[in-house]
N, C-alpha and C positions, 0 to 999 in steps of 0.2 A: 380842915374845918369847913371850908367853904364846898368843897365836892363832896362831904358829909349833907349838904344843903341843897347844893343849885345839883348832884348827880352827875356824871361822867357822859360825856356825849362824843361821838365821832364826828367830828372836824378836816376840814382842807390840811391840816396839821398832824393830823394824828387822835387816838382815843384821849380825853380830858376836857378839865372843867370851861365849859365856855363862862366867858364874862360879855358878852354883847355883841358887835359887830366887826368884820374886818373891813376895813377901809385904806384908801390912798389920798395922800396930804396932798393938795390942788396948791393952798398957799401956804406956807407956814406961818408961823406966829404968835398967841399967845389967846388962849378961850378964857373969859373969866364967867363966872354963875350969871347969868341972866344974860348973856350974847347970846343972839339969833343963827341959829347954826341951820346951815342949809346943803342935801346933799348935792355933788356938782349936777345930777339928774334926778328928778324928783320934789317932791314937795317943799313947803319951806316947815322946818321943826318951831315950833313955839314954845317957850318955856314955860314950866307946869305952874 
């Protein structure tokens, strides 16, 4: 259903459905809806 929608794309992984970004955990722990999430390079993300 979802690759019926978002389409099949070539990835670091192989051909399939992307869902967003690949990334690496800096700290672990726990993200809830409205945390400011920032990448370790880069801007800071503000929620919508």
């Amino acid at each position: 259903m979802i690759t019926n929608y978002r389409g099949r794309q070539e990835s670091v992984l192989g051909m399939g459905a992307c869902f967003g970004v690949y990334a690496e955990v800096v700290e672990p722990g726990e993200v809830a809806v409205g945390d400011l999430l920032r990448p370790a390079t880069g801007p800071v993300a503000t929620p919508a």
